[in-house]
DRENZAVEX-100849 format. One line per field, with one value per residue: residue number from 1; residue in three letters; chain; x, y, z of N, C-alpha, C in turn. Coordinates in nm, 4 decimals, padded with zeros to 6 digits, m for minus. Atoms other than C-alpha are relative to their C-alpha. Layout:
% DRENZAVEX-100849
k <- c(NUM,...)
r <- c(ALA,...)
c <- c(A,...)
nX <- c(X,...)
nY <- c(Y,...)
nZ <- c(Z,...)
caX <- c(X,...)
caY <- c(Y,...)
caZ <- c(Z,...)
cX <- c(X,...)
cY <- c(Y,...)
cZ <- c(Z,...)
END
This chain:
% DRENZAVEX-100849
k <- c(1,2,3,4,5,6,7,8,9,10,11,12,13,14,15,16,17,18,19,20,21,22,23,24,25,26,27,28,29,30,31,32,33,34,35,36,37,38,39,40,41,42,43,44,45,46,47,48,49,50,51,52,53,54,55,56,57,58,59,60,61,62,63,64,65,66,67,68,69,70,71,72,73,74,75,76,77,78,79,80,81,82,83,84,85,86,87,88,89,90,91,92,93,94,95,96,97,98,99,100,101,102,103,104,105,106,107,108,109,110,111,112,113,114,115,116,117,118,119,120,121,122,123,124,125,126,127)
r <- c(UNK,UNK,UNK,UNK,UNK,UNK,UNK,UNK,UNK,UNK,UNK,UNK,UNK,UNK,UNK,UNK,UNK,UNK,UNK,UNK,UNK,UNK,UNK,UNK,UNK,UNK,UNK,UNK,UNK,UNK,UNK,UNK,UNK,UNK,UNK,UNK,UNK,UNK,UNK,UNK,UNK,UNK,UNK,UNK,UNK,UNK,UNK,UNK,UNK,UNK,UNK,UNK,UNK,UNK,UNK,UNK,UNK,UNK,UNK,UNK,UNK,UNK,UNK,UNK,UNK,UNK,UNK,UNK,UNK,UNK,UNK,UNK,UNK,UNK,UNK,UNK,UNK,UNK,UNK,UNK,UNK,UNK,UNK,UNK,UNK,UNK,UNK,UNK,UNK,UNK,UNK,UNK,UNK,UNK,UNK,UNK,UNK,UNK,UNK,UNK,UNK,UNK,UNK,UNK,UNK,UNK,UNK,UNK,UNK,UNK,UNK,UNK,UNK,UNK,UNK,UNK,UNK,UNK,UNK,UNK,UNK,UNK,UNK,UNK,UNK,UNK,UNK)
c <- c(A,A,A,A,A,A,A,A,A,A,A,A,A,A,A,A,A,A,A,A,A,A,A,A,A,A,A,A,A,A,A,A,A,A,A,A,A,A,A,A,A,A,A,A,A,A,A,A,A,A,A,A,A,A,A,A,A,A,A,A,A,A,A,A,A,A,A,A,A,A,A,A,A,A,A,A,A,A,A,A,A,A,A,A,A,A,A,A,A,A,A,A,A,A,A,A,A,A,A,A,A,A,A,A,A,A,A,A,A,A,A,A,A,A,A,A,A,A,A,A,A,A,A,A,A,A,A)
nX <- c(m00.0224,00.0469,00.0618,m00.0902,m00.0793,00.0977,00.0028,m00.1344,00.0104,00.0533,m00.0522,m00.0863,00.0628,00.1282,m00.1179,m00.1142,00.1210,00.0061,m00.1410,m00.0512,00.1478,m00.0343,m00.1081,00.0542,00.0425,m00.0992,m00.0955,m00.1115,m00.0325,00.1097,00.1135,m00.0231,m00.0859,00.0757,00.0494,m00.0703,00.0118,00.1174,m00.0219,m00.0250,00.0898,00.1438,m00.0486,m00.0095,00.1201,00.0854,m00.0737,m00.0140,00.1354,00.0474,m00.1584,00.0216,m00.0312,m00.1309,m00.0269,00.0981,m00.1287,m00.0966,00.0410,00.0172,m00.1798,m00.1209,m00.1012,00.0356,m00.0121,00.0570,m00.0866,m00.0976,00.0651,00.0017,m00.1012,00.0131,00.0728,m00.0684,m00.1126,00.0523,00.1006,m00.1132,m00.0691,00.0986,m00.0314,m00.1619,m00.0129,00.0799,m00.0850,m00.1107,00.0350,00.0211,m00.0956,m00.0990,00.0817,m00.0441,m00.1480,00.0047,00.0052,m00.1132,m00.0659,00.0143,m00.0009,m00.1745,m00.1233,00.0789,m00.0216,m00.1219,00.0740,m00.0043,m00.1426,m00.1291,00.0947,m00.0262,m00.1473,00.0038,00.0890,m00.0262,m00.1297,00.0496,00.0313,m00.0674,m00.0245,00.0873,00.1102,m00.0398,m00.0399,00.1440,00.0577,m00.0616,00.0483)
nY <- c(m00.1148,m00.0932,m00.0757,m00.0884,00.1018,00.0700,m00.1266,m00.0779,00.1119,m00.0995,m00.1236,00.0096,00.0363,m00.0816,m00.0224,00.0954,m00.0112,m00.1602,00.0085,00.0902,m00.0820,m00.1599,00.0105,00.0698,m00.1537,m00.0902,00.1247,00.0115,00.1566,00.0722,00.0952,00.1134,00.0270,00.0002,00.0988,00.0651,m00.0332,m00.0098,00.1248,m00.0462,m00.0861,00.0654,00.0759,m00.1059,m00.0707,00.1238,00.0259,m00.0827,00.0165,00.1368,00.0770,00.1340,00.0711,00.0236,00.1158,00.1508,00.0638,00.0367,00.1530,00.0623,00.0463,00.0204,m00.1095,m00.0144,m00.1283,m00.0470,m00.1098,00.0360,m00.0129,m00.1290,00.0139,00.1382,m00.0780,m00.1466,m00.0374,00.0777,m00.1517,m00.0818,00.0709,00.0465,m00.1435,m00.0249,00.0933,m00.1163,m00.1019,00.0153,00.0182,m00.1508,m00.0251,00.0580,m00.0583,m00.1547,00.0381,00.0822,m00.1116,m00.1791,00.0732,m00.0125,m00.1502,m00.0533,00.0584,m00.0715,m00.1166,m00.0130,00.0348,m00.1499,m00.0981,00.0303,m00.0100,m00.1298,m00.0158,00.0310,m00.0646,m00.1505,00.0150,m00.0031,m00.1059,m00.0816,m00.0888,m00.0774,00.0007,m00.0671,m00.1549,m00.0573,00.0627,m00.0913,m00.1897)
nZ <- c(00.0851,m00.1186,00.1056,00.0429,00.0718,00.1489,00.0835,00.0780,00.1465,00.0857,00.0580,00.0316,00.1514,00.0710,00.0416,00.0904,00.1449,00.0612,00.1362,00.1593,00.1142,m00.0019,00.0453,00.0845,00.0594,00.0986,00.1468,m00.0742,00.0416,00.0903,m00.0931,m00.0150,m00.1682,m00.1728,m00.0113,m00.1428,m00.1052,m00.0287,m00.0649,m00.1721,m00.1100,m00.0208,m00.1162,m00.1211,m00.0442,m00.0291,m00.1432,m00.0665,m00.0738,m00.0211,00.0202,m00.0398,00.1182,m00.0016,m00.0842,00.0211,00.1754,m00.0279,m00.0602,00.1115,00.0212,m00.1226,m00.0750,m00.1383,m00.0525,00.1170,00.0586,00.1547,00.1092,00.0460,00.0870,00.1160,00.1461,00.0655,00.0665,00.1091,00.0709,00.0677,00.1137,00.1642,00.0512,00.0262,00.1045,00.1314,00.0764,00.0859,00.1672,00.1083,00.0527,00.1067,00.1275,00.0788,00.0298,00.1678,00.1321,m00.0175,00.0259,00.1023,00.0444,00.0019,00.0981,00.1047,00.0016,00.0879,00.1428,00.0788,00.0805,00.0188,00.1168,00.0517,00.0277,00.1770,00.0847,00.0207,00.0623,00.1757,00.0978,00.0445,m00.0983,00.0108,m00.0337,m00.1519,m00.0584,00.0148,m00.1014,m00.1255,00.0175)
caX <- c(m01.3763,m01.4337,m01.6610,m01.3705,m01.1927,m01.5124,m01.5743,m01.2238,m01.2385,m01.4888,m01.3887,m01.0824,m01.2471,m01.4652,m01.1693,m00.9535,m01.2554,m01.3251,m00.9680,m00.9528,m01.3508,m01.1968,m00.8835,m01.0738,m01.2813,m01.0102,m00.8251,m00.5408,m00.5700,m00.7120,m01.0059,m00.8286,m00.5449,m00.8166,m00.9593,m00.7575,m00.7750,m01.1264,m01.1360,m00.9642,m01.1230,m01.4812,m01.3429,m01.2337,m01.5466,m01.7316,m01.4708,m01.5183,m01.8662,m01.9006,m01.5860,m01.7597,m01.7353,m01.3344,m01.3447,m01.6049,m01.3502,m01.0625,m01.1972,m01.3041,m00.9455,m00.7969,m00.6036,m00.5965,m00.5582,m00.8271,m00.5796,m00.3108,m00.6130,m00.6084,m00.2721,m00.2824,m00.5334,m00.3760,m00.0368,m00.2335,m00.4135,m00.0223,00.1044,m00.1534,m00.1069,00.2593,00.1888,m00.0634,00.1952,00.4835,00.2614,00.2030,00.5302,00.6795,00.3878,00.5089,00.8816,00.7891,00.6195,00.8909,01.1382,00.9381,00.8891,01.2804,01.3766,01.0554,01.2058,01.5770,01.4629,01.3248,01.6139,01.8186,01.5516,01.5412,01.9340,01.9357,01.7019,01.8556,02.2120,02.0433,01.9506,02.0870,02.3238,02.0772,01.7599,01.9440,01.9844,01.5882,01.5414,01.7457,01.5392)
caY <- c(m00.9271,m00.5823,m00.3283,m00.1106,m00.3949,m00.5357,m00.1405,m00.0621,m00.4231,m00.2775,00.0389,m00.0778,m00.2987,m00.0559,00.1551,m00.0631,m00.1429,00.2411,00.2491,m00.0017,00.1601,00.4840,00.4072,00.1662,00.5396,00.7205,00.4330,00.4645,00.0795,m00.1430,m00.3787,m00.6448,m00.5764,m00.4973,m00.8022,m01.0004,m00.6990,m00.6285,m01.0049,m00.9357,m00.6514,m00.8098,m01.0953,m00.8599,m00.6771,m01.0389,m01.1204,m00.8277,m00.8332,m01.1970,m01.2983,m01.6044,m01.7267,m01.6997,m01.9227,m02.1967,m02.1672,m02.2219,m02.5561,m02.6853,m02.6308,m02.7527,m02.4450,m02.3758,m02.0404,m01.8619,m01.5543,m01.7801,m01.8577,m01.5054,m01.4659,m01.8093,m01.6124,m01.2895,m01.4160,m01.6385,m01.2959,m01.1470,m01.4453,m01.4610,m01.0548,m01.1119,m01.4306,m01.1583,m00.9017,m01.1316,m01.2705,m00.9180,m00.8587,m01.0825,m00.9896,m00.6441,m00.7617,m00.9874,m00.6904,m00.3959,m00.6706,m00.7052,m00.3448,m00.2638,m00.5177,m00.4008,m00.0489,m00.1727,m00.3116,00.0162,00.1880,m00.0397,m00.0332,00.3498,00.3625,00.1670,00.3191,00.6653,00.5259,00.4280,00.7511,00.9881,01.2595,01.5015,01.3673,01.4248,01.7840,01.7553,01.5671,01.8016,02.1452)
caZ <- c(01.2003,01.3518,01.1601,01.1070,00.9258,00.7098,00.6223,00.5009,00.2534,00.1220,00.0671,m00.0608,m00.3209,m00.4351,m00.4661,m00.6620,m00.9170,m00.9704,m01.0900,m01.3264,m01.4830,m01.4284,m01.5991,m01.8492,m01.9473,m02.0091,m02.2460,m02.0054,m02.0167,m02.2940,m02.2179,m02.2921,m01.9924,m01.7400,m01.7885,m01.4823,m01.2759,m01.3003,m01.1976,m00.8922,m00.7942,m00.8067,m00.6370,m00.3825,m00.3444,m00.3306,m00.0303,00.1228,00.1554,00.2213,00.4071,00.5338,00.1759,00.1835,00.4780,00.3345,m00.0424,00.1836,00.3909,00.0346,m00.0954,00.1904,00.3173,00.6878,00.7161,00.4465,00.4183,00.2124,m00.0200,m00.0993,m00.1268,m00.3741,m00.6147,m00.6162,m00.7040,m00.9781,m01.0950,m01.1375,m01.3010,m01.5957,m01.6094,m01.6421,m01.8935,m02.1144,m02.1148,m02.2301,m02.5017,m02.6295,m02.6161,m02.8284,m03.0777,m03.1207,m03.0870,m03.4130,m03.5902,m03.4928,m03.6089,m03.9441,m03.9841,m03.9063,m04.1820,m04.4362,m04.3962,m04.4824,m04.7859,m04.8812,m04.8677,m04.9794,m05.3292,m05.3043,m05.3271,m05.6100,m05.7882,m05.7249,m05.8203,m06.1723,m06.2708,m06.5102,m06.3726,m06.5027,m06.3716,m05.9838,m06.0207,m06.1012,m05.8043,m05.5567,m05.7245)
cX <- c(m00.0742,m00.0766,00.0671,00.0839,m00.0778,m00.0244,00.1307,00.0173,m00.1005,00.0005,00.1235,00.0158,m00.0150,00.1269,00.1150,m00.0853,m00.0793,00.1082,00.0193,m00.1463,00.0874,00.1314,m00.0519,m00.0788,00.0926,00.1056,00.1245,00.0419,m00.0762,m00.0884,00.0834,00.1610,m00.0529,m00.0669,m00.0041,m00.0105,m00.1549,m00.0618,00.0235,m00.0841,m00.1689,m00.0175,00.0360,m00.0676,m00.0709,00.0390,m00.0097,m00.1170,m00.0878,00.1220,m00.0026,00.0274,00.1499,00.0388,m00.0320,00.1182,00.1450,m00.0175,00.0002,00.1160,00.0493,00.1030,m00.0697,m00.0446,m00.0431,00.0999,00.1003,m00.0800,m00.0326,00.1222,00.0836,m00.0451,00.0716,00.1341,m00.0227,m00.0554,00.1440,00.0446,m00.0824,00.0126,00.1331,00.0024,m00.1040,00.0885,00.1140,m00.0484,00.0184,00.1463,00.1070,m00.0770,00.0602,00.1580,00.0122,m00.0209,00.0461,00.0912,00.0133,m00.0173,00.1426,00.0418,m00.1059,00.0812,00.1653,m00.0202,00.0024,00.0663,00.0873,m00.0654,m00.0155,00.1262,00.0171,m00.0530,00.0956,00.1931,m00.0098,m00.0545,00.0917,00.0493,m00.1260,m00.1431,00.0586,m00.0029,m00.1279,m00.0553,00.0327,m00.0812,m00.1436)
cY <- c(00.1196,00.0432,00.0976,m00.0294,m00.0555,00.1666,00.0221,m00.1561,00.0222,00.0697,00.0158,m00.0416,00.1059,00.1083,m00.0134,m00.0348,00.0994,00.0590,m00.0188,00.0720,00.1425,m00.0027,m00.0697,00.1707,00.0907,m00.0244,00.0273,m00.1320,m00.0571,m00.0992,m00.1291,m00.0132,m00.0319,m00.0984,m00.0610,00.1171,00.0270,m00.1343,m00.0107,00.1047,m00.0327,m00.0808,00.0720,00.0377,m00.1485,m00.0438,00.0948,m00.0080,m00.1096,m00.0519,m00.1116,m00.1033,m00.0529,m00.1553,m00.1217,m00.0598,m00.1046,m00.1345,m00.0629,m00.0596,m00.0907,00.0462,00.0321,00.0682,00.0835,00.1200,m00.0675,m00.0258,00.1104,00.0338,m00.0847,00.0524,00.1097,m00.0465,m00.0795,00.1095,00.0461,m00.0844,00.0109,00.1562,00.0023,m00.1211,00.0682,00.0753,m00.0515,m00.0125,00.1252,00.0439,m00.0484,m00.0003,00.1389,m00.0239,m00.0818,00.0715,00.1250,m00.1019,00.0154,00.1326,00.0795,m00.0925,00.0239,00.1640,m00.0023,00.0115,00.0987,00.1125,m00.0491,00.0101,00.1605,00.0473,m00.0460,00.0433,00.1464,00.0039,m00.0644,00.1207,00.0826,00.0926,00.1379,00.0190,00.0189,00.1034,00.0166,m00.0084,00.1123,00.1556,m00.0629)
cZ <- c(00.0596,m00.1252,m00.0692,m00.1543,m00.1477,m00.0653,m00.0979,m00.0623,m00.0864,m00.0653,m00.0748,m00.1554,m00.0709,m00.0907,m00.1096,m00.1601,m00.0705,m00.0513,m00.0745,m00.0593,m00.0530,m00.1232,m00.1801,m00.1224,m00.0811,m00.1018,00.0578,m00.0238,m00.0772,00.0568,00.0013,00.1195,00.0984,00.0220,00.1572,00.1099,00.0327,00.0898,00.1200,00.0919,00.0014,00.0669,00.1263,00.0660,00.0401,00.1610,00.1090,00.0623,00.0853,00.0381,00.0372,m00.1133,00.0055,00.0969,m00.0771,m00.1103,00.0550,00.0447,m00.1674,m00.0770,00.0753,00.0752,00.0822,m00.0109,m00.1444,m00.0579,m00.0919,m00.1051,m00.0748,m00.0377,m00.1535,m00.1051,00.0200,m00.0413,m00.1289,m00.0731,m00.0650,m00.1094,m00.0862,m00.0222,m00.0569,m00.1560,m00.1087,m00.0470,m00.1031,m00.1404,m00.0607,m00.0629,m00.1181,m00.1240,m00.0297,00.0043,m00.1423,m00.0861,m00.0053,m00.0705,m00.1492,m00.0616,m00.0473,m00.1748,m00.1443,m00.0317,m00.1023,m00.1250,m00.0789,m00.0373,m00.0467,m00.1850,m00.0219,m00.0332,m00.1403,m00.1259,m00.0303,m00.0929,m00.1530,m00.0634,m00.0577,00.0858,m00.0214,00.0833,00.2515,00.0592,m00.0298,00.1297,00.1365,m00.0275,00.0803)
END
């Protein structure tokens, strides 16, 4: 590894984990998204600084070539981002769902209501 190479993993980290704070600050993203990337990018920075580690993780695993152990966790970092978002989604798809059919309801109970009143009390309602 040249010094060019261990500088700019570094700098890349560092980078990537001043995003997600930075981003985290300005409630761009909630804490509980940045979770997994903060994850990564600490891992990152750890690898970066220590890439002898990557090697030792990889022997341990049993992968040759330490760079697919990096590729292995990062596409394990997307999948559990992608298996957070769906959950969420089908939480707010359940309560837009119940909201849409709370709302019918209500008009279908304000209609009625308004088609029981006197003709008189209508022309109170429209002044």
């Amino acid at each position: 590894m040249t010094l060019a190479s261990y500088i700019f993993g570094i700098a890349s980290a560092l980078v990537a984990f001043l995003l997600v704070v930075e981003m985290l600050r300005r409630r761009r993203i909630r804490e509980r998204h940045a979770v997994w990337w903060l994850i990564g990018t600490i891992f990152a920075l750890i690898i970066s600084i220590f890439p002898d580690l990557l090697t030792i993780a990889s022997r341990l695993v049993g992968i040759t070539l330490p760079i697919n152990l990096v590729f292995f966790l990062s596409i394990g970092i997307v999948v559990l981002v992608c298996l957070q978002h769906a959950a969420e989604l089908t939480q707010v798809e359940a309560h837009t769902r119940s909201l849409t059919e709370r709302v019918v309801l209500q008009d279908l109970r304000i209609a009625e209501l308004e088609r029981r009143l006197p003709p008189e009390a209508e022309e109170w309602i429209a002044d």
